[in-house]
CHARMM internal coordinates of N, CA and C (Angstrom, degrees):
IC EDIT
DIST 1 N 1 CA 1.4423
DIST 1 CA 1 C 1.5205
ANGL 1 N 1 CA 1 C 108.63
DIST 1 C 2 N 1.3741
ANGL 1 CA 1 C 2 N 105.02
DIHE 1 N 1 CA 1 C 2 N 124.28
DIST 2 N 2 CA 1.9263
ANGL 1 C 2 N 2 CA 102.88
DIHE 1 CA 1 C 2 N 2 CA 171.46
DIST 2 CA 2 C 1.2127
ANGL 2 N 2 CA 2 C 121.26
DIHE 1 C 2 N 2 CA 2 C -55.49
DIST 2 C 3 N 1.1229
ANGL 2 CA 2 C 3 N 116.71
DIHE 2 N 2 CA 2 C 3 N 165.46
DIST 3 N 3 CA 1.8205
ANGL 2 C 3 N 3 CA 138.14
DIHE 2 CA 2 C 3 N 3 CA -179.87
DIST 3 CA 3 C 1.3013
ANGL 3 N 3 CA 3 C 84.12
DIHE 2 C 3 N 3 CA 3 C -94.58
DIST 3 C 4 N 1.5264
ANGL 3 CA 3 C 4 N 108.15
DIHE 3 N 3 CA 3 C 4 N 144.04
DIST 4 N 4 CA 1.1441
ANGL 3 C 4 N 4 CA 128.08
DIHE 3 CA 3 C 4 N 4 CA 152.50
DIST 4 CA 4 C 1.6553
ANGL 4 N 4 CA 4 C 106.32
DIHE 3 C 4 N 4 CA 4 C -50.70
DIST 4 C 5 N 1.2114
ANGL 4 CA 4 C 5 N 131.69
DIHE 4 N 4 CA 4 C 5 N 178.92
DIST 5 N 5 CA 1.3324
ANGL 4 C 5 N 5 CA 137.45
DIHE 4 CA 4 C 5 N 5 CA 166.31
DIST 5 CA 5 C 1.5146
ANGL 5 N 5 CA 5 C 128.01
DIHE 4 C 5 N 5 CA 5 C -147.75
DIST 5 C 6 N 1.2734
ANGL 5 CA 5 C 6 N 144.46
DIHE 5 N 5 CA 5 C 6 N 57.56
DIST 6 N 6 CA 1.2849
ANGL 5 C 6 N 6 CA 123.20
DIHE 5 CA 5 C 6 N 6 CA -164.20
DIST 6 CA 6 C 0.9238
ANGL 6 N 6 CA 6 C 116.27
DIHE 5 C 6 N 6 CA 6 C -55.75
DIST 6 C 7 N 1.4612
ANGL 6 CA 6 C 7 N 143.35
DIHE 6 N 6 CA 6 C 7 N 139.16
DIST 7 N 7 CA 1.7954
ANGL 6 C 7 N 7 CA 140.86
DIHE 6 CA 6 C 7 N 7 CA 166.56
DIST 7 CA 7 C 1.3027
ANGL 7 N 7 CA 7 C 92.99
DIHE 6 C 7 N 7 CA 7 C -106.62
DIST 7 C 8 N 1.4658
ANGL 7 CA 7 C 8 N 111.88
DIHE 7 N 7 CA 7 C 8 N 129.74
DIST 8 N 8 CA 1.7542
ANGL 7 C 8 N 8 CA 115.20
DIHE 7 CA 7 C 8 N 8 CA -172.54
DIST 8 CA 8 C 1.4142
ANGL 8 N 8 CA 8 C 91.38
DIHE 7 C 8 N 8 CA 8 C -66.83
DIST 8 C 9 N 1.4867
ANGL 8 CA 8 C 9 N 134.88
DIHE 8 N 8 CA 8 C 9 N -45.54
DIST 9 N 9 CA 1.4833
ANGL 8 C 9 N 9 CA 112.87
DIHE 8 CA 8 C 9 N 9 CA -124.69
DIST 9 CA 9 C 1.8685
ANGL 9 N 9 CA 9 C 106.16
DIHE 8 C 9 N 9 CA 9 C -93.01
DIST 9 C 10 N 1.9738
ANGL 9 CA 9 C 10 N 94.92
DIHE 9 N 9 CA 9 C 10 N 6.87
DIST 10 N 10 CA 1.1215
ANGL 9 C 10 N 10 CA 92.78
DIHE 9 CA 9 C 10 N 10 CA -170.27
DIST 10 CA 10 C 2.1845
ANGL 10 N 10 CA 10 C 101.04
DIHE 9 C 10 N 10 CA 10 C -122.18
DIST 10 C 11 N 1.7405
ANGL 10 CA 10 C 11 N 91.15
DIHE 10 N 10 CA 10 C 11 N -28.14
DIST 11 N 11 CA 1.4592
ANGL 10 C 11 N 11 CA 86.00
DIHE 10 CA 10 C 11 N 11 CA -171.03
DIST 11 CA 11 C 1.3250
ANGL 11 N 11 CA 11 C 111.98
DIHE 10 C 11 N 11 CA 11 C 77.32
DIST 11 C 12 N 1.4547
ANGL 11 CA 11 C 12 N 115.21
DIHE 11 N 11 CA 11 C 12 N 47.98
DIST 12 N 12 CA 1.2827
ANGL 11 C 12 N 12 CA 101.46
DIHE 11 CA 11 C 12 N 12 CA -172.76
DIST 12 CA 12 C 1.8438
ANGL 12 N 12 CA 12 C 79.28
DIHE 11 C 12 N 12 CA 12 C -158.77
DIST 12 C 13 N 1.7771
ANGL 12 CA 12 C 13 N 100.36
DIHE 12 N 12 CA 12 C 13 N 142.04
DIST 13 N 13 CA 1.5787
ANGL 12 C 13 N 13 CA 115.59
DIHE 12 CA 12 C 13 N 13 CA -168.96
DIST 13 CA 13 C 1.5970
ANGL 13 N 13 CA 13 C 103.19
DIHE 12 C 13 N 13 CA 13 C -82.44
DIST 13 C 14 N 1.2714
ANGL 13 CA 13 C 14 N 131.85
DIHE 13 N 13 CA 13 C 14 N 117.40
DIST 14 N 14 CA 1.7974
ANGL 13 C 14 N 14 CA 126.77
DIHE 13 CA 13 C 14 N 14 CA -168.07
DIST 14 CA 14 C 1.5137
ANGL 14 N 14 CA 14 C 88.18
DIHE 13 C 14 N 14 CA 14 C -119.73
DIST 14 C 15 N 1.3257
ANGL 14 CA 14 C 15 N 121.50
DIHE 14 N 14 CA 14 C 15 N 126.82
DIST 15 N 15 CA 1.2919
ANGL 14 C 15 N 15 CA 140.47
DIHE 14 CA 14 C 15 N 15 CA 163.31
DIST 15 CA 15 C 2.0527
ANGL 15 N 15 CA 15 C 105.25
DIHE 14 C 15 N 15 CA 15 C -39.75
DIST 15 C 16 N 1.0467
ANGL 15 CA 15 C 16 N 122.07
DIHE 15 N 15 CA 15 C 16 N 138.91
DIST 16 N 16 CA 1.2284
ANGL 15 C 16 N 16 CA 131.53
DIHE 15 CA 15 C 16 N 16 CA -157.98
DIST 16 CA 16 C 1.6190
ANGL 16 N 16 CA 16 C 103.44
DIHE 15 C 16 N 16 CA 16 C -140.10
DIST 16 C 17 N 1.7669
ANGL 16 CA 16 C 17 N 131.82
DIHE 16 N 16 CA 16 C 17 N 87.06
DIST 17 N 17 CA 1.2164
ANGL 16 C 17 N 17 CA 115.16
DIHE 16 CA 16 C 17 N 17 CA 177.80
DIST 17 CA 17 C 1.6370
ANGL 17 N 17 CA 17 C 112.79
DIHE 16 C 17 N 17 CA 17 C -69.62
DIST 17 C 18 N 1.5084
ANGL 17 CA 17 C 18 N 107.36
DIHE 17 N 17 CA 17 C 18 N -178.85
DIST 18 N 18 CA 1.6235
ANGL 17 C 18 N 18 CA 104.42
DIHE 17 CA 17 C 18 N 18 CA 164.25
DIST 18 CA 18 C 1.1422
ANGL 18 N 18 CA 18 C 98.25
DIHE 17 C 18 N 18 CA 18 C -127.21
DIST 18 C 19 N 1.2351
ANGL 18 CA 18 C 19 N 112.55
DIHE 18 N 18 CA 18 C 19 N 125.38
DIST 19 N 19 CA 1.7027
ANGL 18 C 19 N 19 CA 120.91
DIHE 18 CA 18 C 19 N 19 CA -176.04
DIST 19 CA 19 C 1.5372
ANGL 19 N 19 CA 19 C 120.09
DIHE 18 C 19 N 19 CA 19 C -67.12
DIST 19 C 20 N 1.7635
ANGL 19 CA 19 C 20 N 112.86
DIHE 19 N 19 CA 19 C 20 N -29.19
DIST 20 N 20 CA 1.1834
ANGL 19 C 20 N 20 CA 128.00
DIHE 19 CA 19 C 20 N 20 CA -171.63
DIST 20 CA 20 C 1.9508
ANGL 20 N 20 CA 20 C 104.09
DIHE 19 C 20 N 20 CA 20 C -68.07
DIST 20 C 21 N 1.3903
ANGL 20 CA 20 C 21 N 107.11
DIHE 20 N 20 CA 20 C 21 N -52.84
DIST 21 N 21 CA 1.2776
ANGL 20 C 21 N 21 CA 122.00
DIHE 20 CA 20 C 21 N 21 CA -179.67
DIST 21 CA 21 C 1.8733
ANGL 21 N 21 CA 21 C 115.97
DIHE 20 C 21 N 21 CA 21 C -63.25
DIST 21 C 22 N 1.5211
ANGL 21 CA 21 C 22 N 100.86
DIHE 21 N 21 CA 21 C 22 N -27.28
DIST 22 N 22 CA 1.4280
ANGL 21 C 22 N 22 CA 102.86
DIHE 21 CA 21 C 22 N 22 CA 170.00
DIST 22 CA 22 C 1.4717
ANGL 22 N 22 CA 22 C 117.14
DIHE 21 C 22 N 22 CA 22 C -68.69
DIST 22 C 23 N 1.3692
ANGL 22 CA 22 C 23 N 108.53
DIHE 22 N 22 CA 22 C 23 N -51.18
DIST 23 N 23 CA 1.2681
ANGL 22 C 23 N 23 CA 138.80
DIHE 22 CA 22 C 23 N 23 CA -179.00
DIST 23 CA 23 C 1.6315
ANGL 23 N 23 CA 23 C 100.61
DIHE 22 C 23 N 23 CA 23 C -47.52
DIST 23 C 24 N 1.3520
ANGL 23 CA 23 C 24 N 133.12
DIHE 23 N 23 CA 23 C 24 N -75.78
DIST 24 N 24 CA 0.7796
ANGL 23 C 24 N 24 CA 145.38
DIHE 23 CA 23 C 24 N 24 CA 154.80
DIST 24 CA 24 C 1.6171
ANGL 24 N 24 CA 24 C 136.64
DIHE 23 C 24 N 24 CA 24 C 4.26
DIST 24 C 25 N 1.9332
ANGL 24 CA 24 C 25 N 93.27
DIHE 24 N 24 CA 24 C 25 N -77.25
DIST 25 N 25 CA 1.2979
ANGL 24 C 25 N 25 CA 100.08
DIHE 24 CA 24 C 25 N 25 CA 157.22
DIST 25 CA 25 C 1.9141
ANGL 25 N 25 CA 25 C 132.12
DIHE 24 C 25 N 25 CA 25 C -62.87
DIST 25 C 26 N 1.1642
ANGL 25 CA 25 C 26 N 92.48
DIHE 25 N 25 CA 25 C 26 N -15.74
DIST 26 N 26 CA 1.2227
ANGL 25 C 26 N 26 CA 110.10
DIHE 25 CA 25 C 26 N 26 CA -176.94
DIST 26 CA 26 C 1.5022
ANGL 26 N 26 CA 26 C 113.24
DIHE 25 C 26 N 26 CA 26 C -65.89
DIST 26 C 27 N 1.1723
ANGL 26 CA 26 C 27 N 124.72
DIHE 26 N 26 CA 26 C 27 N -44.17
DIST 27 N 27 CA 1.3331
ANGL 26 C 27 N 27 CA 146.98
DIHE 26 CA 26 C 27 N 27 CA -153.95
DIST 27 CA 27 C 1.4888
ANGL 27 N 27 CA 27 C 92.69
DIHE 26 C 27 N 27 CA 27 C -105.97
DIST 27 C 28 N 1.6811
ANGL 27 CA 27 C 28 N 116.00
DIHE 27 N 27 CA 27 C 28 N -58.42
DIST 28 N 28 CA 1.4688
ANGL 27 C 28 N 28 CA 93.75
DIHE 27 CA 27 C 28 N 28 CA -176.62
DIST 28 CA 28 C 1.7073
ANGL 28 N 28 CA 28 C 94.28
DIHE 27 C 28 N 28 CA 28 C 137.24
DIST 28 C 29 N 1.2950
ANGL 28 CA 28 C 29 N 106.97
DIHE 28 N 28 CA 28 C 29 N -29.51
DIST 29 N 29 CA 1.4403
ANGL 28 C 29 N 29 CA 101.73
DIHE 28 CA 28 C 29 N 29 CA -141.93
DIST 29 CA 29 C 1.7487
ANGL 29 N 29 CA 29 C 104.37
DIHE 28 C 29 N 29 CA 29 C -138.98
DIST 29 C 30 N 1.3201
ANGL 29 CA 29 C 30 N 156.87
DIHE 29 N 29 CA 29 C 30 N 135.46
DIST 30 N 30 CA 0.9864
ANGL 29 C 30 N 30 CA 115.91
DIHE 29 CA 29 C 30 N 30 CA 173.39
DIST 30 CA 30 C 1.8802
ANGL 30 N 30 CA 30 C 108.92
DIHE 29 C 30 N 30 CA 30 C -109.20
DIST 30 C 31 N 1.2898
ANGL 30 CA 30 C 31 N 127.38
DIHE 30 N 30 CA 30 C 31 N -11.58
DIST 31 N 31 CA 0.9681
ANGL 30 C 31 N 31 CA 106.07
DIHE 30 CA 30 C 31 N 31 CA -175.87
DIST 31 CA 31 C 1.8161
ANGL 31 N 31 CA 31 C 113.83
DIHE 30 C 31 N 31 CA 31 C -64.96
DIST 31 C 32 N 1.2666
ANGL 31 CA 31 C 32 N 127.22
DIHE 31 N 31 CA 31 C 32 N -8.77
DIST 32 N 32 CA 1.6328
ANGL 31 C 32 N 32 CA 106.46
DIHE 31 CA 31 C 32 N 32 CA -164.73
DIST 32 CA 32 C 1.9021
ANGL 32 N 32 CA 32 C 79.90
DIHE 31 C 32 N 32 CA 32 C -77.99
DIST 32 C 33 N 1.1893
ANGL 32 CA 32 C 33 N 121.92
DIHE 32 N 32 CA 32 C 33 N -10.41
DIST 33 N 33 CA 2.1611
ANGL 32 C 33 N 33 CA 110.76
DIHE 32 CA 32 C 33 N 33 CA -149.88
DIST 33 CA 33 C 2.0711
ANGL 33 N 33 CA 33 C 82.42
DIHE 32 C 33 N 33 CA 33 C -94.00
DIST 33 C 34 N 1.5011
ANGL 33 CA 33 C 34 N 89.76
DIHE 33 N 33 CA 33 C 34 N -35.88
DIST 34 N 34 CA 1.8177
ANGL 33 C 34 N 34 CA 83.17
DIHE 33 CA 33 C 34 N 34 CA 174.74
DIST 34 CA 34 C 0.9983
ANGL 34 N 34 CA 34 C 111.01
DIHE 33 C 34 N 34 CA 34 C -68.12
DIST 34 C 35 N 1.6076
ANGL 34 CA 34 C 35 N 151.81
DIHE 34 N 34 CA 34 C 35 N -46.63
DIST 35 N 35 CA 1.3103
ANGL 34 C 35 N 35 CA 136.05
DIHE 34 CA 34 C 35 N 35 CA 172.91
DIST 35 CA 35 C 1.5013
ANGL 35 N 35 CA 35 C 121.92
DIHE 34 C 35 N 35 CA 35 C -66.74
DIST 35 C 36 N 1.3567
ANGL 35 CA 35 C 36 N 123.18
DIHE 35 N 35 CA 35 C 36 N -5.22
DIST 36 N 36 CA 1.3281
ANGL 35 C 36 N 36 CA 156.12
DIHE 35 CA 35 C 36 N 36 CA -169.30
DIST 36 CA 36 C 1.7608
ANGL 36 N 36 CA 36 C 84.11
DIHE 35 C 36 N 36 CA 36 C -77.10
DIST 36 C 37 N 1.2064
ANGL 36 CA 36 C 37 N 110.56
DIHE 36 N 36 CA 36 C 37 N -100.92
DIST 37 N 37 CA 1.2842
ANGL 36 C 37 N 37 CA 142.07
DIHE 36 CA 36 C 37 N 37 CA 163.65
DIST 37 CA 37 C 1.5589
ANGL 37 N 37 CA 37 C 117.97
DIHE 36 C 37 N 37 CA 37 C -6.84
DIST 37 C 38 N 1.5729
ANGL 37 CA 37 C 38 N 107.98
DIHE 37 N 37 CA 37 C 38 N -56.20
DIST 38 N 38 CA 1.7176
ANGL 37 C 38 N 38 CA 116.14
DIHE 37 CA 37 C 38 N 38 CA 173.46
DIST 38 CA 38 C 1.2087
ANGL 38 N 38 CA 38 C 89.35
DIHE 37 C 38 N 38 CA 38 C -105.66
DIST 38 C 39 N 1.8137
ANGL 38 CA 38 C 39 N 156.91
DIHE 38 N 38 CA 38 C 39 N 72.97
DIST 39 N 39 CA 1.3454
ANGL 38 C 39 N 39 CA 157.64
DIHE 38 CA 38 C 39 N 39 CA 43.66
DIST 39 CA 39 C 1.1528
ANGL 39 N 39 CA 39 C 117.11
DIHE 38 C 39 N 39 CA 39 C -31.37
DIST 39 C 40 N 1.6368
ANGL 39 CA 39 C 40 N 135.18
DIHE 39 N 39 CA 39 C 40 N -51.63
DIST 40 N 40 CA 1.2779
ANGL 39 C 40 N 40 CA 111.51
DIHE 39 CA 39 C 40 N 40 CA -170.01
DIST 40 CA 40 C 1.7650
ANGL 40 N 40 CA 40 C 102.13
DIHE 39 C 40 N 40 CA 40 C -99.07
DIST 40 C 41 N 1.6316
ANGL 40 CA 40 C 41 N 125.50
DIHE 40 N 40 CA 40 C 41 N -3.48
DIST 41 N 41 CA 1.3561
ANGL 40 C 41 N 41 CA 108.94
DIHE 40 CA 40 C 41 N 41 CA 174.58
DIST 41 CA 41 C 1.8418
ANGL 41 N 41 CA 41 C 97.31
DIHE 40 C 41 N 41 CA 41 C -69.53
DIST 41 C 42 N 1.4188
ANGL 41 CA 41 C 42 N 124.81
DIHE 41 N 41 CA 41 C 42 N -25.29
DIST 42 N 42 CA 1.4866
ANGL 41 C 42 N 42 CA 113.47
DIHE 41 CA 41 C 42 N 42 CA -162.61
DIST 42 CA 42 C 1.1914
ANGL 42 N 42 CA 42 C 97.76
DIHE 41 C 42 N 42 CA 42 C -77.22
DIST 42 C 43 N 1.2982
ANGL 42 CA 42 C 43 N 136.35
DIHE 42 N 42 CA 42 C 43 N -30.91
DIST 43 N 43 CA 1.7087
ANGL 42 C 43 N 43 CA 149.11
DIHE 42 CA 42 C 43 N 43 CA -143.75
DIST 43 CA 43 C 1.7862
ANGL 43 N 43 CA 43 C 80.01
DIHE 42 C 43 N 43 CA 43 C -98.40
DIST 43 C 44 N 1.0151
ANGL 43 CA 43 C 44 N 143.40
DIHE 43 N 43 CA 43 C 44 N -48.65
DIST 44 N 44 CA 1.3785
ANGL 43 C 44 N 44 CA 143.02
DIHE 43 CA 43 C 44 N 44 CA -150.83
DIST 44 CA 44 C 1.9257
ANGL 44 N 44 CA 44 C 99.11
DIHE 43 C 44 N 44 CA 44 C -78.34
DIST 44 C 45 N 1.4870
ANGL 44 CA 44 C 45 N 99.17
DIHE 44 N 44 CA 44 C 45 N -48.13
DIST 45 N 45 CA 1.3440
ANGL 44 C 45 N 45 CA 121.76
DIHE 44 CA 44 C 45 N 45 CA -169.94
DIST 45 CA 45 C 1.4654
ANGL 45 N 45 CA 45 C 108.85
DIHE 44 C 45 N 45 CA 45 C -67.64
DIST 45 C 46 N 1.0298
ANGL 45 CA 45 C 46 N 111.98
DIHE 45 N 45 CA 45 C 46 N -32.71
DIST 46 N 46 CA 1.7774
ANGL 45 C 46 N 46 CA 125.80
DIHE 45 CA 45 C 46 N 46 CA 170.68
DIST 46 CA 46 C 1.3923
ANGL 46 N 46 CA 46 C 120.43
DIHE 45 C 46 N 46 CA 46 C -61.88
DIST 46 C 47 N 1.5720
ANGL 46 CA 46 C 47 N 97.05
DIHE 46 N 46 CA 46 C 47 N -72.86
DIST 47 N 47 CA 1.6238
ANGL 46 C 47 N 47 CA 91.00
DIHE 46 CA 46 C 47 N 47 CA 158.33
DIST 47 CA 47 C 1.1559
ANGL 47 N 47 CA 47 C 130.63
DIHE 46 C 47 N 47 CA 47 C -88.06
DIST 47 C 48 N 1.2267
ANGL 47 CA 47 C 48 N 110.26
DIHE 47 N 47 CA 47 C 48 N 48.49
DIST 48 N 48 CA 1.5694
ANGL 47 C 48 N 48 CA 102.52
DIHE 47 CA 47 C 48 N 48 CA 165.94
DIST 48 CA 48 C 1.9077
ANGL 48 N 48 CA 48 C 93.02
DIHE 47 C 48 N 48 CA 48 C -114.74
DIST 48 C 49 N 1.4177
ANGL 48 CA 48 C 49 N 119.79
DIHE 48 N 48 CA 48 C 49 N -35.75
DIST 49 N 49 CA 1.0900
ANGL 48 C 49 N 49 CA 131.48
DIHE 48 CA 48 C 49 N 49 CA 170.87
DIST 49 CA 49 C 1.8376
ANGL 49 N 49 CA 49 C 118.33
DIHE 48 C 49 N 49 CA 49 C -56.82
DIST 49 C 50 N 1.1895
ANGL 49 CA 49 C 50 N 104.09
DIHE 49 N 49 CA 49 C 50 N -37.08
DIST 50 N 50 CA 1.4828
ANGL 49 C 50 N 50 CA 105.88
DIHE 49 CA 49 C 50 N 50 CA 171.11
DIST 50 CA 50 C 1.5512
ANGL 50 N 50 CA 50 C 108.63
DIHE 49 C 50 N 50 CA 50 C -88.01
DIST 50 C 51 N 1.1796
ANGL 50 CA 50 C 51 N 134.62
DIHE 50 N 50 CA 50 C 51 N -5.30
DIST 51 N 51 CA 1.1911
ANGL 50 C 51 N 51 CA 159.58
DIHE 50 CA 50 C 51 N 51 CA 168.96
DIST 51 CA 51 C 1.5097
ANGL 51 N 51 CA 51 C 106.78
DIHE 50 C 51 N 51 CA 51 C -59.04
DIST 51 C 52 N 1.3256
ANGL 51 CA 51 C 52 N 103.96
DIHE 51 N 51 CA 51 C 52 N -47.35
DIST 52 N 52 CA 1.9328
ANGL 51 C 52 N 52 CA 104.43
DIHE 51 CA 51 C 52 N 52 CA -165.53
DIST 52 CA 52 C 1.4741
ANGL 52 N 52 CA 52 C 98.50
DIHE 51 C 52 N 52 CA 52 C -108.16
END
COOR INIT
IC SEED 1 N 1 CA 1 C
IC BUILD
């Protein structure tokens, strides 16, 4: 089920999926989408650090 969403600049409620929970059901399972998930935050966090 979506999140509500407010967008300030409009004031108006925009349906909001969660990708993790889609993902999830999809597969069946959620821990492989949670290690899924904290793989690409570490991979993101890396190069953003070799980045600067």
């Amino acid at each position: 089920m979506p999140l509500p969403y407010r967008d300030p600049a409009r004031s108006v409620k925009v349906p909001v999926t969660m990708p993790r929970s889609r993902l999830a059901r999809a597969v069946g399972r959620d821990l492989p989408i949670a290690l899924l998930e904290d793989a690409v935050a570490i991979g993101v966090a890396a190069w953003i650090v070799t980045s600067v």
